[in-house]
C-alpha positions, 0 to 999 in steps of 0.5 A: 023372889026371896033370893034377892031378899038380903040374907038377913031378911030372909033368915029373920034375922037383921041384924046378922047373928051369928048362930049361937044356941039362941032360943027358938032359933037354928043355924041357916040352911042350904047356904055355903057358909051356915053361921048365922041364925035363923028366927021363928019371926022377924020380931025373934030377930029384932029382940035377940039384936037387942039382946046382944047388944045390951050384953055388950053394954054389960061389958062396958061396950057402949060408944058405936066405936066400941060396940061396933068394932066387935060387932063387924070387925075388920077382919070380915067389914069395912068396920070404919065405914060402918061406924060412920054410916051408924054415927051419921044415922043416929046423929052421934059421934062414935065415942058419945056413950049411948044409954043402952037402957033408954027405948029410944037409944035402942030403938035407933040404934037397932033401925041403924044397924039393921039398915046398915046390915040389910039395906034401907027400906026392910025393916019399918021404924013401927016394926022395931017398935012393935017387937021392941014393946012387945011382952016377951014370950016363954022363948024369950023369957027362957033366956033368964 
């Protein structure tokens, strides 16, 4: 039954990284293409998306637009359509400048990136929440 479960899902990832030397993490196996990460537990995944995201605000990435245009390019993602579903999910424009920092900006902004990637119905509003608030591990304290 996990075959039917979206890759992001089955790898504990839902956001869909990329393998990147994450800490704890490790590239997917047994699949054609083994580019995304693999987490210890779905809560590693929830805090690396949130991870990669506050990185893109460092950069200055902080509309949907923006954020999302790198995130899913067109080269690989029917990015516009991703722009709008996020947008219509979060009730924003794709150029309002999102405060990144903010809990409950990031809180909707993971829930809809994660159901854009995965699918509704995967991933709880209270499981967000718990790995979100979650006092950070020695793995994610190692990430300096």
């Amino acid at each position: 039954m996990t075959g039917r479960l979206p890759r992001g899902i089955r790898n504990n990832n839902p956001g869909n990284l990329d393998f990147a030397g994450q800490p704890g993490a490790h590239p997917e196996t047994g699949v054609a293409d083994p580019r995304f990460a693999v987490f210890p537990t779905m809560d590693d995944g929830i805090r690396a998306l949130r991870a990669q995201l506050l990185r893109y605000g460092e950069r200055g990435l902080t509309t949907i637009a923006s954020i999302i245009s790198i995130y899913a390019p067109a080269s690989e993602n029917a990015t516009n359509a991703y722009i709008v579903g996020l947008c219509r999910q979060m009730g924003v424009q794709a150029d309002t400048a999102l405060d990144l920092r903010d809990a409950t900006t990031m809180r909707a902004l993971v829930e809809g990136i994660t159901t854009m990637e995965n699918g509704p119905g995967h991933i709880s509003a209270a499981q967000i929440d718990r790995a979100l608030h979650a006092t950070p591990g020695p793995v994610d304290t190692a990430r300096g």
